[in-house]
Residue, then its C-alpha position, 0 to 999 in steps of 0.5 A: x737679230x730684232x732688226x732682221x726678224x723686222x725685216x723678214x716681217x716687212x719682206x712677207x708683208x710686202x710679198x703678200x701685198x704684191x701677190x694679192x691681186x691673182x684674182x682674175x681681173x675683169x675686161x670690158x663690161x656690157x654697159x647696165x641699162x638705166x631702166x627701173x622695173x616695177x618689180x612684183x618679189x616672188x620667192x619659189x613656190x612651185x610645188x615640187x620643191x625638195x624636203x631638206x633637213x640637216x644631216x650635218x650641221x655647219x662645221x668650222x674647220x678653220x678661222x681664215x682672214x682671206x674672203x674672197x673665192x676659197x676654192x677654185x674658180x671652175x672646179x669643185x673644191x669638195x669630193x665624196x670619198x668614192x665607193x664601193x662604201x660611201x666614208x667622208x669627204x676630201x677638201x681643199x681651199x685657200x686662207x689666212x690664218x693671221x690678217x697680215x699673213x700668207x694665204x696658204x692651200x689647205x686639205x681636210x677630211x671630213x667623216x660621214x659623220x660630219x667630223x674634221x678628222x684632219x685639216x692642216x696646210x697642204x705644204x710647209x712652205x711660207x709662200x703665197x698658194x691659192x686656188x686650188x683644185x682637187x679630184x680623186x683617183x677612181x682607182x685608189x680612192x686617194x685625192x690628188x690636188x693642184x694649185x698655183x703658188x710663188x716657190x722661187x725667187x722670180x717674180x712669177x707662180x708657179x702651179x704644183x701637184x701633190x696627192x695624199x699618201x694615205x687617204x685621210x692627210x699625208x700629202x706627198x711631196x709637191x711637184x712643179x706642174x708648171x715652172x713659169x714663165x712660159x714663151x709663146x709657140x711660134x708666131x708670137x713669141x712672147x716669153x712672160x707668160x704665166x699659168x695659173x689658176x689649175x683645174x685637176x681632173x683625172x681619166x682614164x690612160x692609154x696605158x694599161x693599169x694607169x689613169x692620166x692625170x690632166x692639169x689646166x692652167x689659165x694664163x695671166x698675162x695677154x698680148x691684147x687690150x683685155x684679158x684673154x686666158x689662154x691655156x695650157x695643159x700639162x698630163x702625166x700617167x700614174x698607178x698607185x705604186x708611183x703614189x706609194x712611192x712618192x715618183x715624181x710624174x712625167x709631164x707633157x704639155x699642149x694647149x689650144x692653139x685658137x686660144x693662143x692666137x686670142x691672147x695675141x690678137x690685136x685687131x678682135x678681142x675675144x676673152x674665153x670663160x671655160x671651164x675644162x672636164x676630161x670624159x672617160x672615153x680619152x676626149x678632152x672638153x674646155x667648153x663656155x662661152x666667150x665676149x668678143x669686140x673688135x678694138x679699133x674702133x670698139x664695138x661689139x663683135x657679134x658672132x656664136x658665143x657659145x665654143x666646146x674645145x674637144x682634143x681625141x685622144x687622151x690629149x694626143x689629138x687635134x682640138x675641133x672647135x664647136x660653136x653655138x649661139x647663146x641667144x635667143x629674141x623677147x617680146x617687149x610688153x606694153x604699159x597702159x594694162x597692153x594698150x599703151x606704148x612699148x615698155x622697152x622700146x618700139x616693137x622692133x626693138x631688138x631685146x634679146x637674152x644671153x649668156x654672161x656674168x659667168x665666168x666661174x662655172x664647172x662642167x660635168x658629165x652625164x654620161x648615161x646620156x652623153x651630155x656635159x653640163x654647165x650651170x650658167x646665167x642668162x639675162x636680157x639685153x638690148x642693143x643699139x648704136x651709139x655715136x656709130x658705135x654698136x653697143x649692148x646693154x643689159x639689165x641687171x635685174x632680170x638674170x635667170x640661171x640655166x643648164x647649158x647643155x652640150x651633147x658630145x654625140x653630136x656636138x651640139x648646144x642646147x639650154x634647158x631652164x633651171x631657174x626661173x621655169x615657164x613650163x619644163x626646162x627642156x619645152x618651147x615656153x621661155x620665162x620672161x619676168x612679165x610672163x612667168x608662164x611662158x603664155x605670151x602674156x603679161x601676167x600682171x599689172x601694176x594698179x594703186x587701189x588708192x589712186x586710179x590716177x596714179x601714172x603707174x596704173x596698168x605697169x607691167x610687174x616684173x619677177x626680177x631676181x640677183x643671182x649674186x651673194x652681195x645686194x650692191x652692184x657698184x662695188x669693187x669698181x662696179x665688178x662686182x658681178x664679174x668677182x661675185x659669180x660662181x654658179x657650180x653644179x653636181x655631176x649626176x651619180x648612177x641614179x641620175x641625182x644632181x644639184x644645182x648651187x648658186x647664191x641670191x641677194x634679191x631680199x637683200x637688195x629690195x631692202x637695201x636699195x627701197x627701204x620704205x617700199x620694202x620694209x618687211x624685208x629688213x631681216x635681209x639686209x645684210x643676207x646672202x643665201x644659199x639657193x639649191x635646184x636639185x634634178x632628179x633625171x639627169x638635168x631633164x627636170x629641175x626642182x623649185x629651187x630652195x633657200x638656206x639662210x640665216x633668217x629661215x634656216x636655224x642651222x645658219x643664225x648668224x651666218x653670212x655663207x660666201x662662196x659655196x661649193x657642192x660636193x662633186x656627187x650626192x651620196x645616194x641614201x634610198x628611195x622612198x615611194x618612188x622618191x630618190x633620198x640622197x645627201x649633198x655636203x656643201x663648203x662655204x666661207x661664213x664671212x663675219x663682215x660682208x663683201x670681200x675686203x682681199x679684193x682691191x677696192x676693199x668691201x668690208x673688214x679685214x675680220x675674217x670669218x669661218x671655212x665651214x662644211x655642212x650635208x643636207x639630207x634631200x629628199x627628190x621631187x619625182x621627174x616631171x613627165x616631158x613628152x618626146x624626152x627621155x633622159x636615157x636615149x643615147x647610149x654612147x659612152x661605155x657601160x662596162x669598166x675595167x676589172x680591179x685588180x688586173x691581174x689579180x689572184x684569186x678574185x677581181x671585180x667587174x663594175x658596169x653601169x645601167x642606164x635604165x631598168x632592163x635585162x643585162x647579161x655579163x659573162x666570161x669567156x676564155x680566149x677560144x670564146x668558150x662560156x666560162x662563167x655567167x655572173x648574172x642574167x636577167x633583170x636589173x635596176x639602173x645604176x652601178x653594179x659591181x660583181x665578183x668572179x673567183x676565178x671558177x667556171x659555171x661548175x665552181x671549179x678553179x679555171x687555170x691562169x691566163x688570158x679572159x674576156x667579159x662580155x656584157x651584153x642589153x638591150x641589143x648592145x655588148x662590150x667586151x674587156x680582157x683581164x688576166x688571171x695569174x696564179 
């Protein structure tokens, strides 16, 4: 009995060695310039940074020994309990609860007052589960999760779907998703494909009553040279009776055909860095950014890098393809205080900058304004040739976080600044770390009071920055940019409120890499911090950006936060003289060690660290004044939802959205287009309204059963739905 329990022990040991590596693996890296700024440290000091204070200090839920990205890798792992009343969170990550055990999916809720009332595993299985994703069904309010796990005796994962059953932590039995392998559609035909690493997302069903629920996986195998992760999407059509029953869904499945051809391509290699979002109008987006070289010979391919996938249609319609490009030109400055030669190079140099090292981003969308938006990282490059090969180089210190911005109107791209800003994120002024005002000029240069002969007198100094939660570059084989990045983002609530989360090590890495220059910085040495930029109008300003860590914020002594999510919405609390005041909860690993000892080559120690969940209280800057630019302009996505219950006896409520301060009428009508009953008319504040009707006229009387329509009419434009009334 000893020796077989042994070797049960030995087989889960080994299971859990060989399915360790489901990280995404890195391809080819642009190669890191040798150059050394002479680096002037600003932290954040603009005046219309937040007033922050705790609401929830950090809360463990759960000691786990897997340190590396407890939640998906473009989604959101934490969602608000929908309204009408704001209660807790729903949650899902991934852990260990032994060093040498299964990494299992886990769910939790969390009160409004910061309570774990109930955490356990998601599954009673002892397989290998990770990554997982979550949303929650607009309708019932019940959360629905997916995420990859090994459950059969092949040699591949599989993704599965469960939802909770009562609200607060009975999930129901988990469903297969995806049973891999797949075979690749005609012509390539190959047959060990397998997706993996799900995005769940839920919308609206062409079937009345039902939401689709949408399941994205990425594929971990390639036919090419690098990583390509193609997808495929599976949706099923759901009504809270399919959930009370604990029904098995039906299942259809599509995928993007140019993705497909990118994971067999043998002549170009295009690797895509999407992230995928469903609006409420039917459309599917996978939208990012994609490298691209051609194999043979290497070289850097250069075309638009930028790509939106738009399927119509609830999934029935054809892909289109938008693209854009994410660069844009710099200017090189001059040493000798501007009158000596070229910092970078002659005055042709090509400096440019672009998108890159953001391959674990989430999309959101605004659809007051009809915009998605993806929170990612630009930074400055250079090419040239070397030995006839074209090549880019980029300099890792001078990275900068932008919105990159893709209207669903038209179809097209822009970037507005997030952090550093020259001027305001949607103008023409572009930060440069020797022009931080966006004037075209060098804003300060190097002078040693001490020594007018110093060499390095009238050196431009850089503002420089390192968007990552670990100070050393040079770990996990020099992939540490490409493990560490995760820039996630809020999606705007009815006031318009986001927030922008990502993490930096700047302190950390002065200290660490220039000790003496940088002494007063020791306190740093060995801490990530948690960087916040809040909005207040739907992305069209963005806040000065505010740090949590365990130096400055008392709340986190002694922590070291690691992988840190946004609830998916901030909980609008109230507005003070103008001011917006809402609460944003964040998840996040407290890692004891620092750096991920799960990733191969190992970064720390296989010691763990605390799951841990905390709510800022957040008072908003006021919107900056951006002329030519109002966050409301476009009207493009429907204002007015259908009625809950339909049919219902005797009351429904009718739920509609205001874009902006104004006048609005709803109304019902019958099916002769009689007036029935008006429930408002006249002025309204922005935002989500809810209304009942009782089923009685303009008089108070009971109308009879059938057939109903309600009309919302402002500011020139009307939507009309049906309900019916059945008694």
């Amino acid at each position: 009995m000893k020796k077989g329990l042994l070797l049960i022990l030995l087989l889960v040991v080994v299971i859990c060695i060989l399915l360790a590596d489901d990280y995404m693996l890195p391809g080819p890296f642009k190669r890191q310039s040798d150059f050394v700024a002479k680096e002037r440290f600003v932290q954040p000091t603009r005046p219309d940074s937040c007033i922050v204070e705790f609401s929830i200090n950090p809360v463990s839920y759960l000691f786990s020994y897997y340190d590396y990205m407890i939640g998906g890798y473009n989604s959101l792992p934490l969602c608000v309990q929908p309204n009408p009343t704001y209660g807790g969170y729903f949650a899902t990550f991934h852990g260990k609860r032994t060093a040498t055990g299964q990494r299992r999916v886990f769910y939790t809720y969390i009160s409004d007052n910061g309570v774990v009332a109930n955490m356990n595993e998601l599954t009673p299985w002892q397989f290998w589960e990770g990554y997982p994703s979550i949303d929650v069904d607009p309708v019932s309010g019940r959360p629905i999760y997916a995420w990859h796990a090994d459950i059969d005796n092949d040699d591949y994962l599989e993704v599965v779907l469960s939802a909770d059953l009562f609200y607060f932590g009975l999930p129901r039995n988990p469903e297969v998703v995806f049973d891999n392998p797949y075979p690749s559609p005609p012509p390539y035909n190959t047959t060990n494909n397998e997706f993996i690493w799900p995005t769940v997302k839920i919308g609206p069903s062409p079937f009345a009553g039902k939401r689709r629920v949408y399941v994205l996986a990425r594929n971990y195998a390639t036919h090419t040279t690098y990583p390509v992760e193609n997808v495929k999407i599976a949706y099923a059509d759901f009504d809270g009776d399919m959930l009370d029953s604990d029904s098995l869904f039906v299942w259809s499945y599509i995928s993007i055909p140019t993705l497909d051809a990118w994971n067999h391509d043998t002549v170009n290699y295009r690797r895509p860095n999407f992230t995928f979002t469903v609006g409420n109008d039917g459309r599917l987006y996978y939208i990012g950014y994609h490298g691209a070289r051609t194999l043979n010979p290497e070289s850097e391919l250069i075309e638009p890098d930028l790509d939106a996938f738009v399927c119509d249609n609830y999934g029935y319609g054809r892909w289109t393809r938008y693209t854009g490009s994410s660069e844009y030109p710099s200017w090189s400055p001059r040493d000798n205080y501007g009158t000596g030669d070229y910092v970078f190079g002659a005055p042709w140099y090509p400096l440019l900058w672009s998108i890159g090292n953001s391959s674990h981003i989430n999309a959101v969308i605004d659809t007051v304004n009809a915009k998605i938006h993806v929170e990612a990282l630009w930074g400055q490059y250079y090419r040239e040739i070397i030995n006839g090969e074209l090549s880019t180089q980029f300099f890792p210190t001078m990275q900068t976080v932008k919105d990159l911005v893709f209207d669903i109107n038209t179809n097209t791209f822009s970037i507005r600044e997030i952090y550093p800003i020259a001027g305001t994120p949607v103008d023409t002024l572009l930060w440069l770390p020797w022009d931080n005002d966006g004037d075209g000029l060098v804003d300060e240069y190097y002078t040693n009071p001490d020594d007018p002969n110093d060499p390095d007198n009238g050196y431009p100094l850089m503002v420089t920055t390192w968007p990552f939660p670990y100070w050393d570059d040079t770990v996990h084989s020099d992939a540490m940019m490409f493990h560490y990045n995760n820039f996630k983002i809020s999606e705007p609530n009815a006031q318009g409120m986001m927030a922008a989360v990502w993490q930096d090590c700047n302190r950390a890495r002065l200290y660490n890499n220039y000790v003496t220059t940088y002494p007063d910085l020791a306190p740093y040495a060995n801490t990530p911090e948690i960087w916040i930029a809040c909005s207040p109008d739907y992305g069209v300003t963005w806040s000065e950006p505010f740090s949590l860590n365990k130096v400055e914020t008392p709340a986190l002594t002694g922590m070291k936060p690691m992988w840190v999510y946004p609830a998916d919405q901030i909980k609008y609390i109230t507005t003070v003289n103008n001011h917006l005041v809402g609460k944003l909860a964040l998840l996040f690993y407290d890692d004891l060690s620092w750096g991920s000892f799960a990733m191969d080559p190992a970064v720390g120690q296989n010691n763990g660290g605390y799951a841990k969940f905390l709510e800022l209280q957040i008072t908003f800057p006021l919107p900056n004044t951006v002329s030519n630019t109002d966050p409301v302009i476009v009207l493009a996505v429907k204002l007015l939802k259908q009625n809950y219950p339909n049919p219902f006896n005797p009351e429904t409520t009718i739920s509609f959205t205001m874009p902006r301060n104004g006048s609005a009428d709803l109304s019902i009508y019958n099916v002769k287009g009689q007036l029935v009953k008006t429930l408002t008319t006249g002025k309204l504040a922005s935002g989500e309204h809810k209304l009942n009707w009782e089923g009685t006229d303009n008089n108070d009387k009971p109308v009879s059963s059938g057939l109903y329509l309600y009309k919302l009419s402002l500011e020139g434009r009307t939507e009309t739905r049906k309900m019916m009334l059945l008694k």
